[in-house]
C-alpha positions in Angstrom: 137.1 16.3 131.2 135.0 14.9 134.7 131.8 15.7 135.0 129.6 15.4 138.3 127.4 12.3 138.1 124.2 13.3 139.8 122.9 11.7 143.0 120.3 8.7 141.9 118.9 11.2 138.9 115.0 10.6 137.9 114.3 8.5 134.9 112.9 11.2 132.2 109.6 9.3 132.1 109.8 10.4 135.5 110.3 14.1 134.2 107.6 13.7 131.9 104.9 12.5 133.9 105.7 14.9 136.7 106.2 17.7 134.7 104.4 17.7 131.1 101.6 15.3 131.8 100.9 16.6 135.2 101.1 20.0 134.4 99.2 20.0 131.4 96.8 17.7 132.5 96.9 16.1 128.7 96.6 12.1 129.2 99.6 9.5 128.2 97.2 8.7 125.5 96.6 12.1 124.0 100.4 13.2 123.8 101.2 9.3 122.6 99.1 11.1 119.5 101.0 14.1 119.4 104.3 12.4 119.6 103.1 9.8 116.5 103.8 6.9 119.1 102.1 4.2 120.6 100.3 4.3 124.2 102.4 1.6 125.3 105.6 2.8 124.4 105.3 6.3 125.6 103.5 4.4 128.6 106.5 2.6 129.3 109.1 5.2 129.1 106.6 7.3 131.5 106.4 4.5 133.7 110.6 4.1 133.7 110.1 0.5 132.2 111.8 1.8 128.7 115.0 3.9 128.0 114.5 7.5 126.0 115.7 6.4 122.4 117.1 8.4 119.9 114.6 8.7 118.2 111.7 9.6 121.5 114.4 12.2 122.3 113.7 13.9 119.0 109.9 14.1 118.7 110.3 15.3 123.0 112.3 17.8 121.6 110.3 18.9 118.7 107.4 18.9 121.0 108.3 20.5 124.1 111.4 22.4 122.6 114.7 22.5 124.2 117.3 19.6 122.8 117.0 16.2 121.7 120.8 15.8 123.6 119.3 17.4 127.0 116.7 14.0 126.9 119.7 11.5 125.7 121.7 12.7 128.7 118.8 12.4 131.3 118.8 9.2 130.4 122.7 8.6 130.4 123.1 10.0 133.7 120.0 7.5 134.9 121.6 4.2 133.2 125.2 5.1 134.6 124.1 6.0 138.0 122.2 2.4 138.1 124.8 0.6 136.5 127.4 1.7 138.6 125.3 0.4 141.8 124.9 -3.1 140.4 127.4 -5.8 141.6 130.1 -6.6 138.9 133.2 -8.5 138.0 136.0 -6.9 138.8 137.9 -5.9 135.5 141.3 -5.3 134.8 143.2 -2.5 133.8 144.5 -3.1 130.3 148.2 -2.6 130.0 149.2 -1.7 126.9 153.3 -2.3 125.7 155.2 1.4 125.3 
């Protein structure tokens, strides 16, 4: 099945600060509490300097509603779009025997 790889797609720490802590005018700091993280990490994933983990997905989700997956694949779609613009070896098909 193909899917349509968006067009350099936003970091969801980018989603978050322009959306839920912009919107709601609520501080890193004060949803850091509600989430039961750190400052710093939530600060670092706001700031695109850390990935969405598992785990951040599912207190976003439990949060702000909608799906733990929906945050995962924000941040799929972010890493493979990067990844695919970074210079690497050229690999080889594998050729398997019939």
């Amino acid at each position: 099945m193909a899917t349509t790889r968006m067009y350099n797609p936003p970091h969801p720490g980018e989603v978050l600060r322009d959306t839920v802590l912009a919107d709601r005018r609520i501080s890193v700091t004060e949803f850091a509490e509600k989430l039961g993280v750190s400052r710093v990490a939530l600060s670092r994933v706001v700031n695109a300097r850390a990935a969405v983990s598992a785990d951040m997905a599912l207190r976003l989700a439990a949060a702000l509603g909608g799906s733990a997956e929906s945050w995962l694949q924000m941040q799929a779609a972010y890493d493979l779009w990067r990844a695919a613009k970074e210079r690497r070896v050229n690999v080889q098909p594998l050729k398997l025997p019939a």
